[in-house]
LOFI-483197 format. One record per residue (C-alpha): x, y, z; residue in three letters. Coordinates in nm, 2 decimals, decimal comma. Each point is the difference from the previous one (the first is absolute). Layout:
<rs>
+--------+--------+--------+--------+
|      x |      y |      z | residu |
+--------+--------+--------+--------+
|      X |      Y |      Z |    ALA |
...
+--------+--------+--------+--------+
</rs>
This chain:
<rs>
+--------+--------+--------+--------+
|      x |      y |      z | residu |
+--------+--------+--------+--------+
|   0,63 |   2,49 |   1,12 |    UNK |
|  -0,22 |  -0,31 |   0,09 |    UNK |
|  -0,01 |  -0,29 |  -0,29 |    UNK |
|  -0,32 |  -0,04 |  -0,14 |    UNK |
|  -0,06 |  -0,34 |   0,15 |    UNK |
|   0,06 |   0,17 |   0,36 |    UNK |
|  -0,21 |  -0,16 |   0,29 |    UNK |
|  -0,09 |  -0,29 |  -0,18 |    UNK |
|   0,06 |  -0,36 |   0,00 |    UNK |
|   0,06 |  -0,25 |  -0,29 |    UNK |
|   0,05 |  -0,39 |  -0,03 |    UNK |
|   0,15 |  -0,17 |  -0,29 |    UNK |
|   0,00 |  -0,33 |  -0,12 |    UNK |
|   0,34 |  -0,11 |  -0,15 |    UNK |
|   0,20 |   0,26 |   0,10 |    UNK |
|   0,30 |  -0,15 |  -0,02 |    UNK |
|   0,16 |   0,08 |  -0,37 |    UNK |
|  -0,13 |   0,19 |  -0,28 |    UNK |
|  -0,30 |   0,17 |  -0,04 |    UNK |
|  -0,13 |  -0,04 |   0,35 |    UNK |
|   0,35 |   0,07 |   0,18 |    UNK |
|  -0,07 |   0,33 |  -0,20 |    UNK |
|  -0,32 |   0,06 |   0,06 |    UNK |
|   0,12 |   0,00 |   0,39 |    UNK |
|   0,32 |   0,21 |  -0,04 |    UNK |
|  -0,24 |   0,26 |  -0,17 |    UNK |
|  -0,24 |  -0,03 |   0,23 |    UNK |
|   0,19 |   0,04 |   0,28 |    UNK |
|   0,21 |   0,32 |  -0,12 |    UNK |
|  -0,34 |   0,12 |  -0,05 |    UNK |
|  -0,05 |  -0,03 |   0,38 |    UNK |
|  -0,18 |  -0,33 |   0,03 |    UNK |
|   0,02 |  -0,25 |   0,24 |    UNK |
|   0,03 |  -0,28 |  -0,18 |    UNK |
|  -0,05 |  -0,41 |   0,12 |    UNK |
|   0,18 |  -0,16 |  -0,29 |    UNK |
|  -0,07 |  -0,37 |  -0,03 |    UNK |
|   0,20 |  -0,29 |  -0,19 |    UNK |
|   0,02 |  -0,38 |  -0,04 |    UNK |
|   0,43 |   0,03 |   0,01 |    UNK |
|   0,12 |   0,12 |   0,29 |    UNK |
|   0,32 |   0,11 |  -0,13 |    UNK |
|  -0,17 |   0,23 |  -0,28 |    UNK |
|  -0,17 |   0,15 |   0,31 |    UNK |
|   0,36 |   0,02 |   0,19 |    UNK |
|   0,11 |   0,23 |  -0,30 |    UNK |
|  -0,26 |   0,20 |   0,01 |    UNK |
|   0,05 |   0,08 |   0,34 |    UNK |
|   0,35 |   0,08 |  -0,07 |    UNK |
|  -0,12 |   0,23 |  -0,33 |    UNK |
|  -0,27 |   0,18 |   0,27 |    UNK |
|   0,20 |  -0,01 |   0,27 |    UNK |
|  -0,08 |   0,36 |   0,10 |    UNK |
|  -0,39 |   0,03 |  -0,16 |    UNK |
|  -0,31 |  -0,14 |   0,24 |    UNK |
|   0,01 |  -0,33 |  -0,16 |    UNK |
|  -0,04 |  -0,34 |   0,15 |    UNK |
|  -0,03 |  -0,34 |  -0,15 |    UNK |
|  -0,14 |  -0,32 |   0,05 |    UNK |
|  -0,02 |  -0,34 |  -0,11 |    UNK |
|  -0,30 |  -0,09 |  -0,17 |    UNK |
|  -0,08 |  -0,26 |  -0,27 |    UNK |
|  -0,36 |   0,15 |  -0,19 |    UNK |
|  -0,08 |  -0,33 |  -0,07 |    UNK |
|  -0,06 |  -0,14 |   0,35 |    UNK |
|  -0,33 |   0,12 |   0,07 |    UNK |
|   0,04 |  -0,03 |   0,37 |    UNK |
|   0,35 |   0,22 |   0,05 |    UNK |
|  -0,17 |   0,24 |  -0,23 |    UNK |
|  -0,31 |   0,04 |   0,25 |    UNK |
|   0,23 |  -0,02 |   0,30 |    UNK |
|   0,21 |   0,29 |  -0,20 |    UNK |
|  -0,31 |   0,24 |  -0,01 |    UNK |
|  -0,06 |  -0,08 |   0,36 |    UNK |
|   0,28 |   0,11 |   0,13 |    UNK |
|   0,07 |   0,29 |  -0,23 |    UNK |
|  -0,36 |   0,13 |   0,01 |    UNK |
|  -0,15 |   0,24 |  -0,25 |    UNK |
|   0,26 |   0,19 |  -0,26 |    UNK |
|  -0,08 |   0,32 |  -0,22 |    UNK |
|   0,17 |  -0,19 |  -0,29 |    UNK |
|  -0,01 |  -0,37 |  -0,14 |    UNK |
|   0,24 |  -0,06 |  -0,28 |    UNK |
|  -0,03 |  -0,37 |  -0,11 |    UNK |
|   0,30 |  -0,02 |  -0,20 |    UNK |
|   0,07 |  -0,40 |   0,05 |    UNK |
|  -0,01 |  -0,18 |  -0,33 |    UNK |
|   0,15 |  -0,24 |  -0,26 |    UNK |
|   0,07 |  -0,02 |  -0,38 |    UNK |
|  -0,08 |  -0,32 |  -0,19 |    UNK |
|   0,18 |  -0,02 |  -0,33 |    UNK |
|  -0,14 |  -0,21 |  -0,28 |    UNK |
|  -0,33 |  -0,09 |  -0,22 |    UNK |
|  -0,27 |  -0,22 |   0,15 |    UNK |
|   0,18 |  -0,27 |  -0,15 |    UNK |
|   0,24 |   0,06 |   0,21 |    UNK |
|  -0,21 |   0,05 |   0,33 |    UNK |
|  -0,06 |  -0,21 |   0,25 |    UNK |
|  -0,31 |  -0,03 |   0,21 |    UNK |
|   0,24 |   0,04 |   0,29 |    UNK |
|   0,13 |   0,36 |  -0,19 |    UNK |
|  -0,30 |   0,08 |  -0,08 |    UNK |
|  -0,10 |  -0,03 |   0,41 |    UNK |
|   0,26 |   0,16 |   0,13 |    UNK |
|   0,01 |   0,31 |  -0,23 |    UNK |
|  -0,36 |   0,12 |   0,12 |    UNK |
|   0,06 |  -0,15 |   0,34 |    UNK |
|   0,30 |   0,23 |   0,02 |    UNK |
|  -0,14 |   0,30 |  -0,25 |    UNK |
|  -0,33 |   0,04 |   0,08 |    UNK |
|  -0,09 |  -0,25 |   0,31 |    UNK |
|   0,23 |   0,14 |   0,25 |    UNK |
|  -0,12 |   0,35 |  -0,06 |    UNK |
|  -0,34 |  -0,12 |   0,06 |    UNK |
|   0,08 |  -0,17 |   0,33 |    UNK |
|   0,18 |   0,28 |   0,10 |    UNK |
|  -0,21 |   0,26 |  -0,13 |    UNK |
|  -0,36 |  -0,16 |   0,16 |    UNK |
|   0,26 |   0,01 |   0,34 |    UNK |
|   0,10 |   0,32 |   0,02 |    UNK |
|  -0,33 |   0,20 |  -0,13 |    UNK |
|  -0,23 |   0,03 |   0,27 |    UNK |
|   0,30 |   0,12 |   0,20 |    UNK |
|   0,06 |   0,27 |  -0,26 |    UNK |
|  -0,34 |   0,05 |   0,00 |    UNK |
|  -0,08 |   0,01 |   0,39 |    UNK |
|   0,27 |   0,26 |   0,01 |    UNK |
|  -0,19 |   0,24 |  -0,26 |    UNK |
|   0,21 |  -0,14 |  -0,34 |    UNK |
|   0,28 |  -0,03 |  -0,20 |    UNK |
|   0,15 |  -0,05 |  -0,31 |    UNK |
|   0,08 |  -0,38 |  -0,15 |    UNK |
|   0,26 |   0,00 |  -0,25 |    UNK |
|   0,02 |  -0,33 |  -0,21 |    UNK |
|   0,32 |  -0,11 |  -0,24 |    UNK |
|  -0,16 |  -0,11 |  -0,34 |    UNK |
|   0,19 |   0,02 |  -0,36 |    UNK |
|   0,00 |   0,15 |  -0,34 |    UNK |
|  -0,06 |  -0,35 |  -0,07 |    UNK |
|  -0,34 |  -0,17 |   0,04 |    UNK |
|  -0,12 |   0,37 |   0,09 |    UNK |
|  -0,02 |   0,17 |  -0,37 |    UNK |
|   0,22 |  -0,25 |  -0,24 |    UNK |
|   0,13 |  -0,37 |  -0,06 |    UNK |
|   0,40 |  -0,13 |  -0,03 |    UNK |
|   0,11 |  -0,29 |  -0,10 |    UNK |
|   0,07 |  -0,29 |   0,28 |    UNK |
|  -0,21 |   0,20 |   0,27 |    UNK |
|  -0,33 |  -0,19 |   0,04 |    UNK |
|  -0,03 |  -0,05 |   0,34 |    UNK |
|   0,17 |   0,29 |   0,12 |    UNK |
|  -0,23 |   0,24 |  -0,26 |    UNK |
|  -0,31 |  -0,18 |   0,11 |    UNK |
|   0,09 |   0,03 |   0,37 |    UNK |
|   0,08 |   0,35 |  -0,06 |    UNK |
|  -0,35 |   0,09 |  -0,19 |    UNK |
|  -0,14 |  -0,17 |   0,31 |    UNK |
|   0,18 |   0,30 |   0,24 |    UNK |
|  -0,14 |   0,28 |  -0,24 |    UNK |
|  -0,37 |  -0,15 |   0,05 |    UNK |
|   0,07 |  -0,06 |   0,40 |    UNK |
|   0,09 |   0,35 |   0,01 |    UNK |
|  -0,30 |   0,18 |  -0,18 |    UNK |
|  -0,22 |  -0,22 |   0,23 |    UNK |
|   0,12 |   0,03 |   0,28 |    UNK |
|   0,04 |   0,42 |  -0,06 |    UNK |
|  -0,37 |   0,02 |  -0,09 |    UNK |
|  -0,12 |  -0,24 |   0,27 |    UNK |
|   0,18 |   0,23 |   0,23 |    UNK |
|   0,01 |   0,34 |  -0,14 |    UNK |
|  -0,25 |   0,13 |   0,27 |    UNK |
|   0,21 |  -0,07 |   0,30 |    UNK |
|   0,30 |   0,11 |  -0,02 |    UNK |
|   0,23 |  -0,23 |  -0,19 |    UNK |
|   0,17 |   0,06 |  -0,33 |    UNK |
|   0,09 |  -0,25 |  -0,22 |    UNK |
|   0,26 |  -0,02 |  -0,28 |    UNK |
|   0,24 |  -0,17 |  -0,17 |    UNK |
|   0,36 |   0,05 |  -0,20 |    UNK |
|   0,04 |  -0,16 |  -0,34 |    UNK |
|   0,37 |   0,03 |  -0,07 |    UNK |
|   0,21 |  -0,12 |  -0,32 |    UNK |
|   0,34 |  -0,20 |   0,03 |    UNK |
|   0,15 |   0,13 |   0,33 |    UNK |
|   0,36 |  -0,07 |   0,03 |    UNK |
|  -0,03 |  -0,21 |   0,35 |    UNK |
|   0,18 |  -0,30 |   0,15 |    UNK |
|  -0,31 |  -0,22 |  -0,12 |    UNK |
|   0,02 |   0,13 |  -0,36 |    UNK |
|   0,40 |  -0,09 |   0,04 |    UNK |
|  -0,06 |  -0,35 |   0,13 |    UNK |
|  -0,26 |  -0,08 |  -0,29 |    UNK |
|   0,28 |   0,20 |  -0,27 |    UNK |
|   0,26 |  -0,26 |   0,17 |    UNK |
|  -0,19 |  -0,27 |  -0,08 |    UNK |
|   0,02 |   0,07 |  -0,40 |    UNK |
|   0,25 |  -0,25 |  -0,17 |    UNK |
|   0,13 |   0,34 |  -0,13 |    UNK |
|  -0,08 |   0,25 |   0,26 |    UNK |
|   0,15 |   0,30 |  -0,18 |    UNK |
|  -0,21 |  -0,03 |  -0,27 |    UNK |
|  -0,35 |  -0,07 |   0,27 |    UNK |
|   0,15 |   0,35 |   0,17 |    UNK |
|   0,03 |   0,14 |  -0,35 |    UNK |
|  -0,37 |  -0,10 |  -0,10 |    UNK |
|  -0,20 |   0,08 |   0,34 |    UNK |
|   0,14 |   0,39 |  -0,08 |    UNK |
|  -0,11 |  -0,03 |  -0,35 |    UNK |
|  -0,37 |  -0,02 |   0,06 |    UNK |
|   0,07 |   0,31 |   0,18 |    UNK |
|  -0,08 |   0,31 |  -0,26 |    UNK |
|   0,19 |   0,20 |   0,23 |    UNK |
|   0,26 |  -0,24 |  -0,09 |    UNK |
|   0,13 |  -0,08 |   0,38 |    UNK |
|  -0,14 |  -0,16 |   0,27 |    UNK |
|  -0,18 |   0,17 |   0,33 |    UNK |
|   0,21 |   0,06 |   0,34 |    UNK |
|  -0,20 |  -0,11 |   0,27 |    UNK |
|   0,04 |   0,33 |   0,21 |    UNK |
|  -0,19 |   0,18 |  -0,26 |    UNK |
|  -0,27 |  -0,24 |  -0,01 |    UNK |
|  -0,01 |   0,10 |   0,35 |    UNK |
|  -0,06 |   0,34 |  -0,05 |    UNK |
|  -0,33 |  -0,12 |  -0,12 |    UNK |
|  -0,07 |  -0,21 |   0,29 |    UNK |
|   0,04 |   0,37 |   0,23 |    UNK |
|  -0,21 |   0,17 |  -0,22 |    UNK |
|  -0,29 |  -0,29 |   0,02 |    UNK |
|   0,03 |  -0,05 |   0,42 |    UNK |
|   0,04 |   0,37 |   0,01 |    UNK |
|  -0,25 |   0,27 |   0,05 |    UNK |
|   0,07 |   0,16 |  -0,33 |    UNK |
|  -0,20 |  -0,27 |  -0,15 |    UNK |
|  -0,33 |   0,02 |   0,22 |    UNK |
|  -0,29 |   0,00 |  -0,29 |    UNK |
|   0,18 |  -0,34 |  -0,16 |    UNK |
|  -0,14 |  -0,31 |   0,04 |    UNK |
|  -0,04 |  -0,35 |  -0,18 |    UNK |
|   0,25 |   0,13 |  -0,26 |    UNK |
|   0,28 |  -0,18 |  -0,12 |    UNK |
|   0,29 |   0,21 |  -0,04 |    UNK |
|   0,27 |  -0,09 |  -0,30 |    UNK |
|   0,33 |   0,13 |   0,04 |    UNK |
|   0,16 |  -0,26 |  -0,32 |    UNK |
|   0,22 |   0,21 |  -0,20 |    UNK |
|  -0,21 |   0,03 |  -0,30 |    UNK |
|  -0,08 |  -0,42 |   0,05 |    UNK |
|  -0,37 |   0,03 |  -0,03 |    UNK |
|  -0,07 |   0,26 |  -0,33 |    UNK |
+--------+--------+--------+--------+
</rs>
């Protein structure tokens, strides 16, 4: 029986480790062809290993060189599926922010799916639509934490990018939406637990803002992301989507 992504193709931004390396498994045992892109070429190399026999290829692309991401869209031409997953967490007050933090949060959170987004959408367009998924957070998107100003605010910036862009665009063809998750167990989350002075007790307080009372697996995050790119979800757009465990009530 053909996947419910069969015949269509999908690019996505860091698609080298967590939540985008399973967005593009999922995608791809759902019978996409998926272009996955990355900064680290080694992430990308295990990828390829992990996909070895699903229609997946990868390439090298930094999101924040505005000129590869052009020559990127170029070359790949228009896609039934945009998932701009690339992003960064910033921990800490604005007391603790630097203007240089500050910059690169929404330069990597929101900028780079604006750059890539205005690149990719008359393609999508030209070739009768699309869907746009974008990767927000619980975060910024319906609540505060504390020592997440940038990252909230960048985040709250996605959820607005995405309702615009959805109603600017409702009328031909493209859908736009994005996924708020909660505390997703991912090599990011483990490198910011590692750098705790006590990272047992950081693990052991990211899962107790969790009312479920553990944290999220990527892959079923990414049963979201299939259900948002996917035809089953054709009268949504400019929602955002919370999958949180219970974060946001």
């Amino acid at each position: 029986m053909a996947g419910r992504l069969a015949g269509k193709t999908a690019l996505v931004t860091a698609a080298g480790q967590g939540m985008g390396r399973a967005g593009v498994l999922a995608f791809a045992r759902e019978g996409a062809r998926v272009i996955a892109t990355d900064v680290k070429p080694d992430l990308l190399k295990s990828l390829r290993d992990a996909a070895a026999t699903m229609p997946v290829s990868t390439r090298v692309l930094d999101v924040l060189d505005d000129r590869a991401v052009q020559a990127c869209v170029e070359e790949v031409g228009a896609v039934d599926i945009l998932f701009n997953c690339a992003g960064y967490v910033h921990q800490g007050t604005i007391l603790d922010c630097r203007v240089e933090d500050w910059d690169y949060s929404f330069d990597l959170n929101v900028r780079s799916m604006f750059v890539m987004t205005k690149a990719m959408l008359p393609k999508m367009i030209a070739a009768g639509g699309g869907v746009i998924l974008n990767m927000a957070s619980v975060l910024g998107a319906q609540k505060a934490a504390p020592n997440r100003l940038a990252y909230a605010a960048s985040k709250a910036a996605v959820a607005g990018f995405t309702r615009a862009l959805a109603i600017d665009h409702v009328k031909q063809g493209i859908r736009v939406n994005c996924v708020c998750p909660g505390t997703v167990d991912t090599p990011s989350l483990e490198e910011r637990i590692q750098a705790f002075a006590d990272p047992v007790q950081a693990r052991k307080d990211f899962i107790a803002r969790q009312p479920m009372g553990r944290l999220a697996t990527a892959e079923e995050i990414a049963e979201t992301f299939v259900y948002l790119v996917s035809d089953e979800s054709s009268f949504m757009t400019g929602q955002a989507i919370f999958v949180d465990g219970g974060m946001s009530l």
